[in-house]
N, C-alpha and C positions, 0 to 999 in steps of 0.2 A: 144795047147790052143789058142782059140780066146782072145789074153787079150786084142784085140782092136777094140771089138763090143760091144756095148750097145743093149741088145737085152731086149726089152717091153713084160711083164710077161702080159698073162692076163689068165694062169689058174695053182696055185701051183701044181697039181697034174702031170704036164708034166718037171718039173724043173732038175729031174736027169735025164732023156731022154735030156734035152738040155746039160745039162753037159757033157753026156757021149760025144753030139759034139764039145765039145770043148769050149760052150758057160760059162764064171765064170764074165759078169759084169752083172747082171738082175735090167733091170727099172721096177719101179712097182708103177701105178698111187695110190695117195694119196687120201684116202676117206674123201670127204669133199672139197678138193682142186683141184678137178679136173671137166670140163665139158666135153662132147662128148665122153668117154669111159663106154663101159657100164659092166667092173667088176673093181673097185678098193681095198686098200686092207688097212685094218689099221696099222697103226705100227706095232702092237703087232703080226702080223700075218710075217710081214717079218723077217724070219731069217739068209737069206743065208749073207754070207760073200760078198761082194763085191757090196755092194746094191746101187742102186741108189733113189731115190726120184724124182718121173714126179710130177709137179707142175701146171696146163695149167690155171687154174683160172687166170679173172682181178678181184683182192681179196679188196673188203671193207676194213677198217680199223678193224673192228673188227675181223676180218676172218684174217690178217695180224701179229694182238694180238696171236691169237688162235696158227697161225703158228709157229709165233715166239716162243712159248712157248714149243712147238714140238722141234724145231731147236734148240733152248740151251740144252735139255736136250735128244741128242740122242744117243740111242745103238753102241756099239763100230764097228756092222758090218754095218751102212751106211758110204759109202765112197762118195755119193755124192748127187750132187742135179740139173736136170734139169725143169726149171722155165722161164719162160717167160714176168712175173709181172716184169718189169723193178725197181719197188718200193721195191722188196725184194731187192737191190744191197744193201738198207742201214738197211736190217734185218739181212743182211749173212755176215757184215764186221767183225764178229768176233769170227762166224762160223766156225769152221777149218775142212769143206769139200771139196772136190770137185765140184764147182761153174759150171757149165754149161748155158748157156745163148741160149735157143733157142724161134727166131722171125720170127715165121713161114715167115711171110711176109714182113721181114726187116731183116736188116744182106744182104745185097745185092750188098755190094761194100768193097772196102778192107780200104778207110777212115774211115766209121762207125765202123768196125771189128777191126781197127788201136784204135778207141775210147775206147774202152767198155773194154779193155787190161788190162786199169788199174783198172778195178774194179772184172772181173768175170778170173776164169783160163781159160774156154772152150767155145768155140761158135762153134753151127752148122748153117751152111749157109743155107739161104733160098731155097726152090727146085723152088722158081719161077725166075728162070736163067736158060741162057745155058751153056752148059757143057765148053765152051770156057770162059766165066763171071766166070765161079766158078775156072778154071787153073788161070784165072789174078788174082783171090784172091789169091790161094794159091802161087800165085810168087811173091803179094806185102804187105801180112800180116809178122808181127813182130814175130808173132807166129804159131804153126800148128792150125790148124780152125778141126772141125769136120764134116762129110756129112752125108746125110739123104738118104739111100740104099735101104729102103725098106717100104712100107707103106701106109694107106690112107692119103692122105695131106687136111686141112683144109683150106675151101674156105670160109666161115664166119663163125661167132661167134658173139652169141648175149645172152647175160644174161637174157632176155625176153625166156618165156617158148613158144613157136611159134610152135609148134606140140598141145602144148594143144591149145591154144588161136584160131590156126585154126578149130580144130575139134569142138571145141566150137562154134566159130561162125557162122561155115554152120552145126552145127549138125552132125558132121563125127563120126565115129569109130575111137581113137585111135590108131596110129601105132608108136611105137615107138621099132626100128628104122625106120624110113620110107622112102623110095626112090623114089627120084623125077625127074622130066627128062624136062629141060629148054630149048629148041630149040634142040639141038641135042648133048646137052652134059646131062652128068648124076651126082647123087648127091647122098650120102647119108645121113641122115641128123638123129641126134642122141639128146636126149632131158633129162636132170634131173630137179632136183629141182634147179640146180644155172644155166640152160640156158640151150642153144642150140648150136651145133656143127653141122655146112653142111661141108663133106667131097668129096672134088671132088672124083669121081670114073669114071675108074678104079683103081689099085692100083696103087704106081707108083713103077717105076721099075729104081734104080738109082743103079744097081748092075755095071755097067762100070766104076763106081765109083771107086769100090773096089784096081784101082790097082792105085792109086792117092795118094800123101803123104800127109796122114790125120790122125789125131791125135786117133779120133775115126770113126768108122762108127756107125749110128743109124738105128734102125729096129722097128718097131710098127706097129706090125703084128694084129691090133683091127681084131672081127666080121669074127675070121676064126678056122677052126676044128682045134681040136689040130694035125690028120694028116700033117694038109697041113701048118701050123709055122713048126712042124720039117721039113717038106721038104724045108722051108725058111732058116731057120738055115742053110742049107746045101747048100744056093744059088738056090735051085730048083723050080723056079717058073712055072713049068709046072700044067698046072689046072686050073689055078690062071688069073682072067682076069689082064691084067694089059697096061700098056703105059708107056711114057719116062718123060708127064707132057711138062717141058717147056725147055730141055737138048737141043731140035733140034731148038727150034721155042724161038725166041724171045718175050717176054713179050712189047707192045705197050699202051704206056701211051698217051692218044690224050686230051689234052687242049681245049673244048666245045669252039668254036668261040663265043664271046658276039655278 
């Protein structure tokens, strides 16, 4: 058994085909609480054992309510909950799940990581580092951190509907998901009624992760056949466009001279 991969559900009808590999913790985006996936799933619909709760919304106050109300009163087979809303830390303090903290684009050093210890059980580190940033995390964190192995990775997020507001404005056709292509890098970019997700593409591929002491590995296999996640499942990224992201190459922060 994988008992230390979180693997992102996004069609119930393939759930005992991932089983049978091995795969028993299934994420499964929350309807209503989530932007840039485009199947989620209600409560009522998750029943497997070992479940976790993907959370990606920046949630209103009322939508916070709504959650909270979700959270006190959950079925005995979720075991956890990944979240990103820093503002849930003071929904879940008395939540008795599994706390997961992932910031897509924070969680980048092992002080912040050292921080958040006392509030959540899990953190997955940001994939925008290299593979050398993410070993000095795991050699100066208090606790095991989790990594991000397989996936589309998000490069903005805006709560503005921005698929429609453009097609609106020049008169386009509709595409959602729709893929964009910025100087010579590429995007996919996914839209609901609570905003918009740009996913950098291609996938990323942080599978040399796998032999690193990590608590979990994550996998969010969005916007692909159900063939080709069992071949995920299985490490087989053959097919599959994918890249390393930011493992070889440093991320460069430049301060705009005044």
């Amino acid at each position: 058994m994988k008992n230390n991969v979180l693997f992102t559900v996004t069609n119930l009808n393939i759930i005992d085909k991932l089983k049978d590999l091995g795969i028993s913790n299934f994420v499964y985006p929350l309807s209503f609480f989530c932007v840039g996936v485009p199947k989620t799933f209600e409560l009522k619909e998750i029943t497997e054992d070992n479940a976790y709760l993907f959370v990606n919304r920046v949630l209103d106050c009322q939508s916070i309510d709504r959650l909270s109300e979700i959270l006190h009163d959950l079925p005995q087979n979720i075991k956890g909950i990944i979240f990103d809303d820093v503002g849930l830390i003071e929904v879940l303090k008395d939540v008795s799940i599994h706390k997961v903290l992932y910031l897509s684009h924070f969680n980048t050093n092992y002080l912040s990581i050292n921080y958040f210890w006392e509030y959540v059980d899990d953190i997955i580190v940001s994939t925008d580092i290299t593979e050398e940033e993410i070993d000095e995390i795991i050699s100066n964190t208090s606790k095991k951190v989790s990594l991000f192995v397989f996936g589309l990775v998000p490069a903005l997020y805006s709560r503005r509907t921005l698929i429609s507001n453009h097609a609106e404005q020049f008169n386009l056709e509709i595409q959602n998901p729709k893929c964009l292509s910025i100087i010579d890098k590429q995007f996919i970019t996914i839209e609901n009624e609570f905003g918009t997700m740009m996913y950098h593409y291609p996938y990323y591929d942080g599978s040399r992760l796998l032999r690193k002491d990590a608590n979990y590995f994550f996998y969010y296999p969005i916007l692909l056949d159900d063939e080709s996640i069992l071949k995920i499942a299985q490490n087989n990224f053959e097919g599959i466009k994918t890249d390393f992201g930011f493992l070889d190459t440093k991320t460069i922060y430049k301060v705009k001279n005044n």
